[in-house]
N, C-alpha and C positions, 0 to 999 in steps of 0.2 A: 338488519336482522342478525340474529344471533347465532353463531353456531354452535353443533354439539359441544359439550366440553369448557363451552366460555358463554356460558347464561348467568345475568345477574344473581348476585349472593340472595338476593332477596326469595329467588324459585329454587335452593335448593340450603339455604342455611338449616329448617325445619329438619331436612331429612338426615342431613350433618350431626347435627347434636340430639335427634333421635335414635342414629347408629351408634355413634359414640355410648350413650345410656346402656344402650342394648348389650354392647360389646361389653363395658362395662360393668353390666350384672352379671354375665357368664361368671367370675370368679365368684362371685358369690354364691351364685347357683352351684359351682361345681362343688363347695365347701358342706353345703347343704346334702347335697346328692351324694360325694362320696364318705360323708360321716358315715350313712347307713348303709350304702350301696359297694363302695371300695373303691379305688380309681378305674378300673381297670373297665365292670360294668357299667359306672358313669359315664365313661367315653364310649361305649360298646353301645349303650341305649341313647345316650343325644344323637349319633350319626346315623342309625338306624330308625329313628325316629323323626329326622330333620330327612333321611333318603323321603321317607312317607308322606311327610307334608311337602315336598319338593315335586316329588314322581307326577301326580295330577297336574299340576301348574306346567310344569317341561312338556309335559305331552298337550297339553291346550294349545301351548305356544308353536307347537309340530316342530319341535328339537329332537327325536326321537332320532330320525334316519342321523342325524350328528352323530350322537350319541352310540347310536348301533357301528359306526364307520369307525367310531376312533376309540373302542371303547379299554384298550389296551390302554394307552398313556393315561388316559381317564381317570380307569380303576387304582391304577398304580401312583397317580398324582393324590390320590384320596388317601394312599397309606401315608406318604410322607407328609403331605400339607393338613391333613387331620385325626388319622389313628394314633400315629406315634406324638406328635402334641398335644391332642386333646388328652393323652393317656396321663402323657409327661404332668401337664398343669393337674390335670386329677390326684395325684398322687402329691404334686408338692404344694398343693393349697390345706393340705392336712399339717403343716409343719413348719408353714412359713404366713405370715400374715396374707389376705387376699388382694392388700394395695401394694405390697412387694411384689406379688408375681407380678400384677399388672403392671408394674416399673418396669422389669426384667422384659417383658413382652414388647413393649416400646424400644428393645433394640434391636426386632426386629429388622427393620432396614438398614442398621449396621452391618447383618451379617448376610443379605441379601444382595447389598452393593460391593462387601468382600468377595462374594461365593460368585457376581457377579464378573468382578475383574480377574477371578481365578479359571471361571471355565468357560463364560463367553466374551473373554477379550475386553471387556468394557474399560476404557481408561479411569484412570483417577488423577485427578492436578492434584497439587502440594497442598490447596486448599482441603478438599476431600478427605484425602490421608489424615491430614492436623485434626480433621471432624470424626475421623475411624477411633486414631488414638486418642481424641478428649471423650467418646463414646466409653472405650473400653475402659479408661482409666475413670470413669463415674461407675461402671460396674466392679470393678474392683475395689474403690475404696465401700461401696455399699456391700460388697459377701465381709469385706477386711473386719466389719464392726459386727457379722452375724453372729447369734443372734439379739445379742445386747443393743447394737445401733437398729434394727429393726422393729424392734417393739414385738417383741412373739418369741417364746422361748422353747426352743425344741432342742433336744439332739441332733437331730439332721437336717437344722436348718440349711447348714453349708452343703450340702445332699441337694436338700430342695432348691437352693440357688442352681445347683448345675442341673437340677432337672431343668428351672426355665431356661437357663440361657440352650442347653440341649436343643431344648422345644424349639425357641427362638431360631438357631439355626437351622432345622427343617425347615423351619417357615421360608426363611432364605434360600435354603433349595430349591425349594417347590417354588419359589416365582421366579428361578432360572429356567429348572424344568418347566415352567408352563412357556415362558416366552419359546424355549429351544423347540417343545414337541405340539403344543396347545394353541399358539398362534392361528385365528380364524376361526375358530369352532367356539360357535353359543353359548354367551359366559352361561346361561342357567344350563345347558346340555354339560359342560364342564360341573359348574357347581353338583347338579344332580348327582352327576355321576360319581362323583370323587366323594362323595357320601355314601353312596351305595360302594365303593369300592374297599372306603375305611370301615362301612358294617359287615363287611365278606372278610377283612383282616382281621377284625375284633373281634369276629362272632368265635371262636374257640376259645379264648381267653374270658369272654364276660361270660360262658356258661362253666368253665372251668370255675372261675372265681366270685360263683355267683353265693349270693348270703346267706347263710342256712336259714335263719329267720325272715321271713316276709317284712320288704323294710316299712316305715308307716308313710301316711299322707302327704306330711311335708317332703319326705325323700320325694316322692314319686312325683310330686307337683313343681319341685325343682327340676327334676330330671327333663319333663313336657315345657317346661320354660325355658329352659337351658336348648332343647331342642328347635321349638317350634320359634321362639323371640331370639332368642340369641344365635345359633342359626340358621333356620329357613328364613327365616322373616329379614334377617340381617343381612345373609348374601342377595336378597332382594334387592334392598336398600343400597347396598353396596355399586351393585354394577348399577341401580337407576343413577347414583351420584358421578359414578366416571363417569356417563354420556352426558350427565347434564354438567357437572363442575370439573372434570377434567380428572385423570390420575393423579398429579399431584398432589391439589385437594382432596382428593378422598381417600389419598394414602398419609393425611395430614390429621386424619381420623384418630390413628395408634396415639399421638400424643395427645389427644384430649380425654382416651378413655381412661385413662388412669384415673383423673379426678371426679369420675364416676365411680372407679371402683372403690378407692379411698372411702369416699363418699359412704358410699353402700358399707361397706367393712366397718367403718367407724357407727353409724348409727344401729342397724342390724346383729352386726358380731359384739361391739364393744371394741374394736381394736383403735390401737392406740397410734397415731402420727407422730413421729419423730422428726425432729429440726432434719438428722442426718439424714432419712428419709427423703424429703424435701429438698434439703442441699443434694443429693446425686440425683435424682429425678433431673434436678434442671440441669446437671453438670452431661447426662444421660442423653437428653432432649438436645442439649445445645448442640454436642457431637453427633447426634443424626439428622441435624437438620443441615450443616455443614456438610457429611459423609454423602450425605443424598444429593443436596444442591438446591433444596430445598428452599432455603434462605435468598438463591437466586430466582429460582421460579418462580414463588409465591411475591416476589415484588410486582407490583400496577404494571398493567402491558401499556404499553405508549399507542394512543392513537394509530392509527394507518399512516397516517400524512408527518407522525414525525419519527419515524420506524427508520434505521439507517440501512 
């Protein structure tokens, strides 16, 4: 029998590359949404609107009394792991192509396993380290060619590069912060809440910077997608895949969405793929699967009987 965590690829590949999609389209979605909308109400209305489709679901499950116990680290883990990022990506998907950010966002657990050895002790071998700095040094040579090696030509492209890596780092935080204060409390009581807690940080900002003109059909239907699929429906997805493939697999998610978002960008927007592109993505990937341990993990577990 199988336990959590370690059930055949076969009961949980579908929902793998279901999230990956999902995750994947947010950039698209948010390009959509903040042409008419602005960054700032894009972010202000997905998390306020994913709070809503979350909020019924949490209370069926009777996650409430969690929720009501812890709802300090909560609310405050929703500004950093999704107010100030989702604001960050809203803002630099206007200026930078949407299969870039999605690069940028894949170093996520670069700076996770940094922020990790900085304030919860966590070691790093000489391996790891070599995986931080082959990481870092794929983000560098991809801002070094912006925005010529990028294919998408802004002024602030080099702006919207440090918005994601910005973003990327919150991300980092917030999965120290969750492990230091979050530990044992209902990933969907956590999730819920850290939505309701990023639409109580946003709400002054997205009425502040709301559009003078009523935006049309497609803003609005990006916005409900971006919310409802990419995330409520996503952080679903998400925590069903920890229990059933384990965290490393489902933190194994970040490097496939990109090739969704590519994906999406190129047929959708018209945006264009660059070899350099390409080349630091994998130079990107290779360092955080290294920096994590990834590479160790994800190798075949050895039967029981030849386990040393």
């Amino acid at each position: 029998m199988n336990s959590p965590g370690n059930q055949p690829v076969s009961t949980w590949i579908g929902e793998f590359i279901l999230l990956a999609a999902l995750w994947g389209a947010s950039f698209l979605f948010m390009r959509l949404g903040a042409s008419d909308f602005g960054p700032l109400p894009t972010a202000g209305l997905r998390v306020a609107l994913a709070t809503v489709f979350l909020w019924p679901i949490m209370l069926r499950q009777g996650h409430w009394p969690a929720l009501r116990q812890h709802w300090r680290p909560i609310l405050f883990a929703g500004v950093i792991n999704s107010a100030i990022p989702f604001a960050l990506f809203s803002w630099a998907v206007l200026h930078i192509a949407t299969g870039l950010t999605s690069i940028l966002n894949a170093t996520v657990p670069l700076f996770g396993a940094l922020v990790a050895w900085m304030w919860l002790g966590d070691r790093i071998n000489r391996l790891r380290w070599a995986g931080l700095a082959l990481g870092f040094v794929g983000v560098a040579l991809l801002a070094w060619r912006a925005p010529a090696g990028t294919g998408f030509k802004s002024d602030s492209a080099e702006w919207a590069i440090a918005a994601c890596l910005l973003a990327s780092s919150f991300y980092g935080l917030s999965a120290s912060f969750a492990r230091r204060y979050l530990t044992g409390i209902p990933p969907l009581a956590t999730a819920t809440g850290s939505q309701l807690g990023a639409a109580l940080g946003l709400a002054l900002p997205t009425l502040w910077f709301w559009p003078a003109q009523m935006p049309g059909l497609r803003a609005w239907g990006a916005i409900i997608a971006i919310a409802v699929l990419c995330t409520g429906i996503a952080y679903i997805l998400y925590f069903r895949l920890i229990a059933s493939a384990g965290p490393s697999r489902a933190l194994a998610v970040t490097f496939i969405t990109p090739v969704f978002a590519v994906l999406y960008g190129t047929v959708f927007l018209g945006e264009r793929i660059t070899p350099w592109m390409v080349g630091c993505a994998v130079v990107i990937v290779c360092g955080t699967l290294l920096s994590t341990g990834l590479i160790r993990t994800l190798r075949p577990a050895l039967p029981a009987s030849e386990r040393p």
